[in-house]
N, C-alpha and C positions, 0 to 999 in steps of 0.2 A: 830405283828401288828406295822406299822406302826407311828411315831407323826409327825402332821401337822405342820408346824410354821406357826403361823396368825400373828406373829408382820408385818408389813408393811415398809420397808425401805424408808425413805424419801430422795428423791436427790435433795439436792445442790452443789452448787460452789462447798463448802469446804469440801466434801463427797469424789468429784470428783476429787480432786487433793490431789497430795502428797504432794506439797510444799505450805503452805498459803502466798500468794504474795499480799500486801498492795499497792496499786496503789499511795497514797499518799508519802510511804518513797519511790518507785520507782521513781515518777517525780522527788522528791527534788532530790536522789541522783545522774538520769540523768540530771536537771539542772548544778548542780555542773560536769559533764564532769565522773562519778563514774560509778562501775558499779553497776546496779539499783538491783541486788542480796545481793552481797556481801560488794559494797559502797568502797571497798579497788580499784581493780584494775581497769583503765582508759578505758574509753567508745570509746575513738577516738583513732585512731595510726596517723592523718593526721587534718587537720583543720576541714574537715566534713567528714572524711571517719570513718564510724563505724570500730573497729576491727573486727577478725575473732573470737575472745574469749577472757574472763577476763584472765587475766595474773596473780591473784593472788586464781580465785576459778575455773575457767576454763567455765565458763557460755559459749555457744556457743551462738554470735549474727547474724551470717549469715543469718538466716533466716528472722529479723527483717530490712524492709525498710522503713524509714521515705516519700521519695520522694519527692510529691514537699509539703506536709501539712507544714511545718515549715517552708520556704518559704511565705508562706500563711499567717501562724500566726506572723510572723514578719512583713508585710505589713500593718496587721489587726495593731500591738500594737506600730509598730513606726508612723502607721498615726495618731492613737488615742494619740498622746504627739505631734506630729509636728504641726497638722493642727491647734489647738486649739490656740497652741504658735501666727501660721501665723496669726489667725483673730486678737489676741490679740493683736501685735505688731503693724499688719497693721491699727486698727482701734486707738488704742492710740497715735502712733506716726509716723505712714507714712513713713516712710523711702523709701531711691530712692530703683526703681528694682533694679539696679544691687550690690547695698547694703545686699538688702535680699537674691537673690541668693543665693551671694557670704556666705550668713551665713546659707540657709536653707538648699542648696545641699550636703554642707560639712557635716551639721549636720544630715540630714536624711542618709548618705552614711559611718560614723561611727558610728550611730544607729545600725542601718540595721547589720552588718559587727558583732560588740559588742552579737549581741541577738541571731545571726541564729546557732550557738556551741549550744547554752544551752540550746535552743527551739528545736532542733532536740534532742539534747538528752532527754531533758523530753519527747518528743514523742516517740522516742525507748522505755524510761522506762515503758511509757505505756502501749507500745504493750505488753513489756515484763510482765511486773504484767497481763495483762488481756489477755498472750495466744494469743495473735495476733499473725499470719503469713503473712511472704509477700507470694509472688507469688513467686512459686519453678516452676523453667524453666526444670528441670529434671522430673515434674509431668508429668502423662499420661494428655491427653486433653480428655474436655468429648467430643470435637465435631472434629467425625471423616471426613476424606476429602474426600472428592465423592463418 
């Protein structure tokens, strides 16, 4: 004769995976330029180019693409510090245009320049804790052609 099991498996995440991967020490470590695993070997081989793998645990990041979202969020968080500055400067004490220019452009374009490393890399780190893939150009396509 046979015995039944009647326990019931419950799925989640952490059922479902072998590695438990924390999205919060992932960001911080890909802010820091780390890798969002292991926290020891370097995220970037180039100023935004991801490597091909950690150098000290061998993480594979090929598959992870940032694109243009960090781009994005840098726009988003250097306008939220510049524009604020602009009303406040411009309504207290007026200073000529090419005054402000000359102090707004330089400072939004080493913002900008300073944030987009460590805002792509928290976004790898992201992908990477939560299993995100880019697009694999070697996948089959579901939409066949004629």
């Amino acid at each position: 004769m046979e015995t039944v099991n009647t326990a019931t498996k419950v799925w989640t995440r952490d059922s479902a995976s072998a590695e438990k991967r924390d999205v919060w020490t992932a960001l911080k470590r890909g802010l820091r330029g780390r890798c969002p695993r292991c926290g020891e070997g370097k995220l970037f081989r180039a100023f935004l180019k991801v490597d091909d793998h950690c150098s000290v645990c061998g993480q594979d990041f090929t598959p992870h693409r940032a694109d243009d979202l960090p781009a994005y969020l840098v726009i988003v968080i250097v306008g939220h510090i510049v524009v604020p500055m602009i009303l406040w400067i411009e309504t207290d004490y007026s200073p000529s245009v090419p005054l402000q220019l000359s102090i707004y452009l330089p400072l939004t374009l080493i913002l900008s320049l300073l944030l987009l490393q460590p805002v792509k890399g928290a976004v790898v780190g992201v992908q990477w804790a939560l299993r995100m893939h880019g697009f694999d150009e070697n996948a089959p396509s579901e939409i066949s052609p004629g």
